[in-house]
N, C-alpha and C positions, 0 to 999 in steps of 0.2 A: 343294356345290362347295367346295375349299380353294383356299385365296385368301390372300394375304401382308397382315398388316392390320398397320398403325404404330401402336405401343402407348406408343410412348413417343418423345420431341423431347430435342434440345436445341442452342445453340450457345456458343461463346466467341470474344470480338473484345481481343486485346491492349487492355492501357489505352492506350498512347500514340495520340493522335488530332491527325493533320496536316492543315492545310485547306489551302485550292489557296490564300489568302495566303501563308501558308508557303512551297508549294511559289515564288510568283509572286518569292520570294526567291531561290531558287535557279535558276530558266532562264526564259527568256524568256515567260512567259503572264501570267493575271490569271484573277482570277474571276470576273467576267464571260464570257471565253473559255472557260475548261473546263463553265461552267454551260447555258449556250447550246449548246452542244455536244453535252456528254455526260450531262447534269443532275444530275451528281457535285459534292457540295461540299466532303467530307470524308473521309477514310478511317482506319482504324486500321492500325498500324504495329508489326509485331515485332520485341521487343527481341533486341540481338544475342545473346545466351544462351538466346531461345527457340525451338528444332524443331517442325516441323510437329507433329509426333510428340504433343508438350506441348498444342499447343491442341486435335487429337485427344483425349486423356484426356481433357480438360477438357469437353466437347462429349461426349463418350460417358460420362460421369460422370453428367450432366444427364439424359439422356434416359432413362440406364439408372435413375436413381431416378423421373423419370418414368412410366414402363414399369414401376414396382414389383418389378425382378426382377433375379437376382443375374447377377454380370459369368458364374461361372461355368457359367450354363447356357444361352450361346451356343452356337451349334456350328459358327458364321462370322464372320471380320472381314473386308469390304471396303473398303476408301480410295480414294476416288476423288483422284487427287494427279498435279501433273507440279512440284511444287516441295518432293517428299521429302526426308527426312532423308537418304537414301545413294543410291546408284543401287541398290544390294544390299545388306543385304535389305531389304524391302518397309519402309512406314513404317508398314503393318497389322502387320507383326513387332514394330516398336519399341512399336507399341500395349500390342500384345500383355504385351511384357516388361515395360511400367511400370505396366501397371492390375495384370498378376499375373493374368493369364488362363491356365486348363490349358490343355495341350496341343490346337489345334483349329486348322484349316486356314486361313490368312488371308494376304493378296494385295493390292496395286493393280492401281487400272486407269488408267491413264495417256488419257484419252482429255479432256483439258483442260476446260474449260465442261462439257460432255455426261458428266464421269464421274463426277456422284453420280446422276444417272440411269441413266444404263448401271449401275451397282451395282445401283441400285433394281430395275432388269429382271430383271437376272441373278439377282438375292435370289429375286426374285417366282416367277423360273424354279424355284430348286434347291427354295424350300416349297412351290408345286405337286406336283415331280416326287417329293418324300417325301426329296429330298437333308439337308437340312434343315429344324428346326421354329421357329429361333429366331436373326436374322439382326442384326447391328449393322452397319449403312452410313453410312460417311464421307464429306465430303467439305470438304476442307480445303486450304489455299494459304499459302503466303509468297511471296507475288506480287515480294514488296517488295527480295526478296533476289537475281533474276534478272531483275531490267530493269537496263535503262540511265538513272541518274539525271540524264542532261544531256540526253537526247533529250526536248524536250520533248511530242513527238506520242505518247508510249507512257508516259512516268515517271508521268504525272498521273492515268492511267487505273486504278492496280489500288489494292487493298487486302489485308489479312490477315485470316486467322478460318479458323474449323472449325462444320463441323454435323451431327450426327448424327443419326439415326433408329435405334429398334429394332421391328424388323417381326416377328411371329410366325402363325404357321400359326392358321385361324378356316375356318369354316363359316357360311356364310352368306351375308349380299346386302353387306358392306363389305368394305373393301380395295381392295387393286391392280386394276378392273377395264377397264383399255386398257394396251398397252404401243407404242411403235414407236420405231423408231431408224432411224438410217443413218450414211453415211460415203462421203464423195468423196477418198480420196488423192490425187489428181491435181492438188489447190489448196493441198497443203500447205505449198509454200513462200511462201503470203502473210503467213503467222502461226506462226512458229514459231522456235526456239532454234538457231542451225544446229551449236554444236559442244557439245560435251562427252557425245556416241558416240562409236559406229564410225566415222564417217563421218568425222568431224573431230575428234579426240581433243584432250585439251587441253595447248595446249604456250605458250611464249612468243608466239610470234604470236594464237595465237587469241583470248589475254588481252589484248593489246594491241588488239587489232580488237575487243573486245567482243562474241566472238561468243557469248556465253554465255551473255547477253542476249537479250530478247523480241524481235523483228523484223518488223514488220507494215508490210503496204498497207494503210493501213485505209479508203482508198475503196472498193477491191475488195471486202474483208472487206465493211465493211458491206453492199451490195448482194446481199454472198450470203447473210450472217446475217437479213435481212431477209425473204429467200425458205424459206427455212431454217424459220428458227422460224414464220412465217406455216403452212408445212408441217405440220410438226412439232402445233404447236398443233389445226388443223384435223382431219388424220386423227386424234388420238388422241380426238376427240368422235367423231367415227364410230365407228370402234373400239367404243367405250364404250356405244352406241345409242342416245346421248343430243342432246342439240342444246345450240348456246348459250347458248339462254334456261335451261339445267338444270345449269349451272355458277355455283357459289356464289362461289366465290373460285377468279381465276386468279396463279400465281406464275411469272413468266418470270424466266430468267437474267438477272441488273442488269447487262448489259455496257455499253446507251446508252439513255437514256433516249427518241432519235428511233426506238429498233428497236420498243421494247415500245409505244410508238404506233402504228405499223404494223401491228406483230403484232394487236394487240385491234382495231384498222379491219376488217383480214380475216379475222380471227376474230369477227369482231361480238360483243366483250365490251366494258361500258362499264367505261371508267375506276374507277368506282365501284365495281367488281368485285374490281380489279385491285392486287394487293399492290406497291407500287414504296418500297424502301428505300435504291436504288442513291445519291441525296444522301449518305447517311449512312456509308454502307459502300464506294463504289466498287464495279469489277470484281475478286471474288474468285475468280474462274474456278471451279471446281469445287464451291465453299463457298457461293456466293450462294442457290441454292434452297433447302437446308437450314438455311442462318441465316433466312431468311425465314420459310417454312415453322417454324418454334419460334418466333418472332418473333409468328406471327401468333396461334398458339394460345395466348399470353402474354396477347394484346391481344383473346382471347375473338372472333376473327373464323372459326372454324371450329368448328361446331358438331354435335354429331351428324346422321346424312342428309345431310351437304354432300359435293355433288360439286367436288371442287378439281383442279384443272388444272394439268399442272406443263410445261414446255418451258424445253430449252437450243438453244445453237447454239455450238461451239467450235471450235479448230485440232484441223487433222486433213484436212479437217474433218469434224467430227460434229457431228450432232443428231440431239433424240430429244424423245418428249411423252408425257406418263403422265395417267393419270384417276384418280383416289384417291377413295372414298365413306369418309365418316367416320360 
């Protein structure tokens, strides 16, 4: 059976590192409050000369020397990104241009928290169906550049970074062996950017109303991201015909630290299992599994034979749960 196997990790976190004292300088919180919360202490912060695009290279740099194998015999770039270099073209394009990749088909996927997964799917899809033998997948944020830094319920919450994988076609019992996803549009507007589309293109008012900026219910959100990645997490061990006790290490999207409590209660994985960097990193939407995931294989916590576990929950909304054997 051909199966998409991750041959190679990597991530990149700007130097600049803000902690919620910092932040408790500029709007009204404290850290105690953000900690309690969202069990975020600190995040890293893109300088204003750096593009998403940059910590990309940077992060596919890693993984491709990683992975032992040259930029140019890719024959895919996917980004998972909603805080890209351009709206067009892709930030997989600017990849593309700055590592000095041949000519080869590359794209975002705009699907927030859920879109270094949904890559991972769609990867796993195209070196199954023979589309593809050799995949590099993104997933990378400048969270920092599209919130509102006076709101204090949302400015506290993100961070920046890139992480990439390179996946390539194998025979045998490792790799991608569960995938599942999904998607409710109908709760989109609890979590999401309202202008800079079609919908509300950007003019002097929008800028003024800051609608350019993150917008979240996040009672709502949470309630749903808790059922979600609980989901999420569960069918992808099905899926996979394994149980929980056969999961070595699980990695959830670092949005709140009360979610991925929840999620491992009904998932019945212990803590002990469970990779959590969110303290350190914040919510990188897109970029949190992938920085983690290289993070982990760094710190020798994933080792041949391990079943690892990955689950997102994002706006959209999406989520989705992958089973990886290494």
């Amino acid at each position: 059976m051909i199966r998409a196997k991750i041959i190679g990790t990597g991530h990149f976190l700007p130097a600049r590192v803000m902690t919620n004292d910092d932040w408790a300088k500029r709007v009204d919180t404290s850290d105690e409050w953000i900690v309690t919360r969202t069990g975020i202490r600190e995040r890293h912060i893109a300088s204003d000369s750096e593009a998403t695009s940059d910590l990309v290279c940077e992060a596919s740099k890693q993984a491709l020397d990683a992975a032992q194998v040259d930029k140019n015999s890719l024959d895919l770039i996917i980004v998972g990104t909603i805080s890209g270099d351009t709206a067009y073209p892709s930030t997989a394009n600017w990849v593309q241009k700055k590592m000095g990749i041949k000519p080869i088909p590359s794209f975002d996927i705009g699907a927030a928290c859920s879109g270094f997964l949904y890559g991972l799917i769609l990867a796993n899809s195209f070196i199954k169906t023979g589309v593809a033998k050799r995949i590099l997948v993104a997933g990378a944020e400048i969270m920092t550049k599209i919130i509102n830094w006076e709101d204090r319920n949302t400015c506290v919450l993100f961070g920046d970074g890139a992480g990439a994988v390179v996946l390539e076609a194998t025979e045998g019992d490792t790799g991608i062996i569960s995938t599942c996803w999904g998607a409710d549009g109908n709760l989109g507007e609890l979590l999401y950017q309202p202008a800079g589309g079609s919908a509300i293109p950007a003019s002097i008012e929008s800028v003024q109303k800051r609608l350019h900026t993150v917008h979240m219910k996040g009672n709502e959100v949470f309630k749903h991201a808790v059922l979600r990645m609980q989901e999420a997490a569960v069918e992808a061990i099905r899926l996979a015909g394994i149980t929980s006790d056969d999961i070595s290490l699980y990695i959830p999207h670092q949005a709140n630290i009360r979610i991925i409590e929840a999620t491992i209660k009904r998932a019945k994985i212990p803590i002990e299992k469970t990779y959590i960097n969110i303290d350190k990193i914040a919510n990188i939407s897109s970029a949190t599994i992938p920085i983690a995931l290289d993070q982990a294989f760094r710190e020798n916590r994933i080792k041949p034979g391990d079943n690892v576990l990955l689950s997102s929950f994002g706006a959209g909304f999406t989520w989705a749960g992958v089973v990886v054997r290494f």
